[in-house]
C-alpha positions as CSV (number, residue, x, y, z in Angstrom):
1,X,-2.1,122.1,105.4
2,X,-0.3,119.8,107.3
3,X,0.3,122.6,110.6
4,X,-1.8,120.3,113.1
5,X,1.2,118.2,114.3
6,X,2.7,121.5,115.3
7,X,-0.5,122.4,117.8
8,X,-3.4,123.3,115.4
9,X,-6.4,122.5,114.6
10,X,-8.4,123.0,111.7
11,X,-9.9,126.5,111.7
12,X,-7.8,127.5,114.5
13,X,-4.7,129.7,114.5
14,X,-1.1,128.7,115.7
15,X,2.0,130.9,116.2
16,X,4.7,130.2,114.5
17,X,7.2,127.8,115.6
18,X,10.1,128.9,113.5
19,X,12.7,131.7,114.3
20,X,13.3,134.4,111.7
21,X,15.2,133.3,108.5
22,X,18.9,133.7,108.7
23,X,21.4,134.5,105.4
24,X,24.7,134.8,105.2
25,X,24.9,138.7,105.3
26,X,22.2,141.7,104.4
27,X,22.2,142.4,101.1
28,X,20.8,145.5,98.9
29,X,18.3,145.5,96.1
30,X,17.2,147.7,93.9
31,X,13.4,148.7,93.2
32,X,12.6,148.3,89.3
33,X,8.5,148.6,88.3
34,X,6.8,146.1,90.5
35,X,10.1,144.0,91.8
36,X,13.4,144.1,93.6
37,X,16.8,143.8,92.0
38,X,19.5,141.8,94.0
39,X,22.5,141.9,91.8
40,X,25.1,140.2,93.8
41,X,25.3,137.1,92.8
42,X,26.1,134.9,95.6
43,X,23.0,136.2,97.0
44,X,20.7,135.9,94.3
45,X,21.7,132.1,94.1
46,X,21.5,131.7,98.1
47,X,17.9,133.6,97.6
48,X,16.7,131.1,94.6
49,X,17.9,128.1,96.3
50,X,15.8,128.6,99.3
51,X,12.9,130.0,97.3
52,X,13.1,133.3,96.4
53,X,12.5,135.7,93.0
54,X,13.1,134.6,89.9
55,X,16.6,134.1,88.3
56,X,17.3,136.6,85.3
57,X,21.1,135.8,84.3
58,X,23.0,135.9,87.2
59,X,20.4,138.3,88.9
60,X,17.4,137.6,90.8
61,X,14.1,139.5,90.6
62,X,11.9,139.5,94.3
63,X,8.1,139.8,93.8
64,X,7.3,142.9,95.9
65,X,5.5,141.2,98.6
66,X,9.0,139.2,99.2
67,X,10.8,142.1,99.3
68,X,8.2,142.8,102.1
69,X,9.3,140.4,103.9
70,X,12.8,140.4,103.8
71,X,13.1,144.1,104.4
72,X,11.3,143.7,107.5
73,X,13.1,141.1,108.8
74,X,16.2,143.6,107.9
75,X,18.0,141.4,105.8
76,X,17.2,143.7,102.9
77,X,17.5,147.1,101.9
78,X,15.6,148.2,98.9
79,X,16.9,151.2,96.9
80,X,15.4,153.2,94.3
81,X,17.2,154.0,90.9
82,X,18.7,157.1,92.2
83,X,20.6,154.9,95.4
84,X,17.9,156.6,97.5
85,X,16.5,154.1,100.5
86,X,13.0,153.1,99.9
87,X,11.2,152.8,103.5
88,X,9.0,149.7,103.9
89,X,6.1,151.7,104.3
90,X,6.4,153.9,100.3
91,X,7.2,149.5,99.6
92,X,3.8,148.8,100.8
93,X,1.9,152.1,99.0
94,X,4.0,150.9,95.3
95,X,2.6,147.1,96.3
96,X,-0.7,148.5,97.1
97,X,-0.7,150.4,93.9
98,X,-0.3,146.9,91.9
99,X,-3.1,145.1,93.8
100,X,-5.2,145.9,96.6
101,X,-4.9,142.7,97.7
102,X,-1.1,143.1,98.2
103,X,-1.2,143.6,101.9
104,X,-3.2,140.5,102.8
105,X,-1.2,138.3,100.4
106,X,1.9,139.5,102.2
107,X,0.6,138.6,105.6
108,X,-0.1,135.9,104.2
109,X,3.4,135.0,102.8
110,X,5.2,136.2,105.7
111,X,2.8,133.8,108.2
112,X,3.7,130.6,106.3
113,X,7.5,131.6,106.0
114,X,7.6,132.0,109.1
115,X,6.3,128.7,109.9
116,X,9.2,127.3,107.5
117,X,7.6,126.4,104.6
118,X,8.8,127.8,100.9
119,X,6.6,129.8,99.6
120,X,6.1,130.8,95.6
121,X,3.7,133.4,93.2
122,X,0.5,131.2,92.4
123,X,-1.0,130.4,88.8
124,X,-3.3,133.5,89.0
125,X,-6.0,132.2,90.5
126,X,-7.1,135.0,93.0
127,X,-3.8,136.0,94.1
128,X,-3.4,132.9,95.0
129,X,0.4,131.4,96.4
130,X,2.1,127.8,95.8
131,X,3.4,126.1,99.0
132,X,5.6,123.4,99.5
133,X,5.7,120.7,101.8
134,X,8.2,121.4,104.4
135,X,12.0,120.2,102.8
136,X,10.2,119.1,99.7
137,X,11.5,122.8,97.6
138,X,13.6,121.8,94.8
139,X,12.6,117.4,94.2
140,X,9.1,118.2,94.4
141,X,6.0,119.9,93.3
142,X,4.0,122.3,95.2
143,X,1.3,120.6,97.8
144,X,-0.9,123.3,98.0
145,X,-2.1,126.4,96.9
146,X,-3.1,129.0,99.3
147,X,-6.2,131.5,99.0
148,X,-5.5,134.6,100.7
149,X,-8.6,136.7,102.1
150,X,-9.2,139.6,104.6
151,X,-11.9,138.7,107.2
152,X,-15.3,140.0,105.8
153,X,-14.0,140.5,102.0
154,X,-17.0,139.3,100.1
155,X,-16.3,137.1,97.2
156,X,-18.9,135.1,95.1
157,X,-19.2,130.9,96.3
158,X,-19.2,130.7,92.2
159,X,-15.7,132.2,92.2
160,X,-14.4,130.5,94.9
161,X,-15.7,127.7,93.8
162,X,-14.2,127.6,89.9
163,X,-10.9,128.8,91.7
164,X,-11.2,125.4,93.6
165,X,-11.7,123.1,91.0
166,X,-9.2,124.7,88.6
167,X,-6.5,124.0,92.0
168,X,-8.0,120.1,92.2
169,X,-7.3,119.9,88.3
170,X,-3.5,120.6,88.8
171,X,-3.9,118.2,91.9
172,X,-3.0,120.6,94.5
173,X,-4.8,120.8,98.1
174,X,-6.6,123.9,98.1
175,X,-6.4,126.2,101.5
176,X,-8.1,129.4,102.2
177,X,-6.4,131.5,104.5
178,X,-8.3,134.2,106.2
179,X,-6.2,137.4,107.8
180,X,-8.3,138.7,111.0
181,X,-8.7,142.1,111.8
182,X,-5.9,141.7,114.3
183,X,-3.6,140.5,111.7
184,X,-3.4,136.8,112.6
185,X,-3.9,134.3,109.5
186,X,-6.5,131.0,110.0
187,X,-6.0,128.6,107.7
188,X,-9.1,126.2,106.4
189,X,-8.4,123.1,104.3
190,X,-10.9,123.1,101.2
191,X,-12.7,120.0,100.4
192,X,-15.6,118.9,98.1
193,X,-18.3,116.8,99.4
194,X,-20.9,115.4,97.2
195,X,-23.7,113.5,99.1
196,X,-25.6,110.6,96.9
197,X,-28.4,109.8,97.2
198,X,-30.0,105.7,98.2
């Protein structure tokens, strides 16, 4: 990912350059299954155009892992059908309950937001999340797709290997990012070599 011109290296981490993301005013949600509700509608389009949940009607659905985010940057409150506030931490149990992965992919998420790219769900290829090219949301396609790992999760070289030549298909630059013990995110660009011989 293109984060060198901003201090890194590859295989090194960086912290993150940009300030928190700022809205027009907190808003409320409401927790439905595995998703947020935002019903007002000024927010839901303000969320959508900068990359957030998916429009339904005039409302916008948040994946839980951005409702993560945005409720700990307190810009959102999440409620429960009952009006009932949902802490972050019963957020993180219901994401947990989902996929046991959750946790990771939301550091993850949070790390490259944070950085100021625009962030999306992934074509189900291990939990895997589209990124954009910084100011590219909107006119054009996602430049890479993003691998998230803990440090010393096991995972077969034949599975990581089919989940990187399904991302070259689509024509995507495949990173893997790996979340250290102390919670910090490396990222490492993916390539394939092939050596020929004489």
């Amino acid at each position: 990912m293109a984060m060198r011109g901003e201090g890194e290296t590859e295989g090194t981490t960086q912290p993150a350059t940009a300030g928190p993301e700022q809205f027009t005013q907190k808003f409320e949600g409401t927790l439905r299954g595995y998703g947020v509700h935002v019903k007002d509608e000024g927010m839901a389009a303000e969320l959508a155009r900068r990359g957030y949940g998916e429009k339904e009607g005039k409302r916008l659905k948040l994946r839980l892992y951005e409702a993560l985010h945005l409720a700990r940057l307190q810009w959102l409150t999440v409620r429960d059908g009952k009006g009932r506030q949902v802490e972050f931490r019963e957020l993180v149990e219901k994401s947990l309950s989902e996929d046991e992965r959750a946790w990771t992919k939301f550091l993850v998420y949070r790390d490259l937001r944070s950085r100021g790219y625009v962030v999306r769900e992934g074509y189900g290829l291990a939990a895997d999340l589209r990124v954009y090219a910084r100011g590219e949301y909107g006119s054009h396609p996602a430049a890479y797709v993003v691998i998230p790992l803990n440090e010393g999760s096991e995972i077969k070289l034949s599975e990581l290997r089919k989940t990187m030549d399904a991302i070259y298909r689509m024509g995507k630059e495949p990173i893997v990012a790996v979340v250290e013990r102390r919670g910090e995110t490396i990222y490492y660009k993916a390539s394939k070599m092939v050596f020929e011989g004489p």
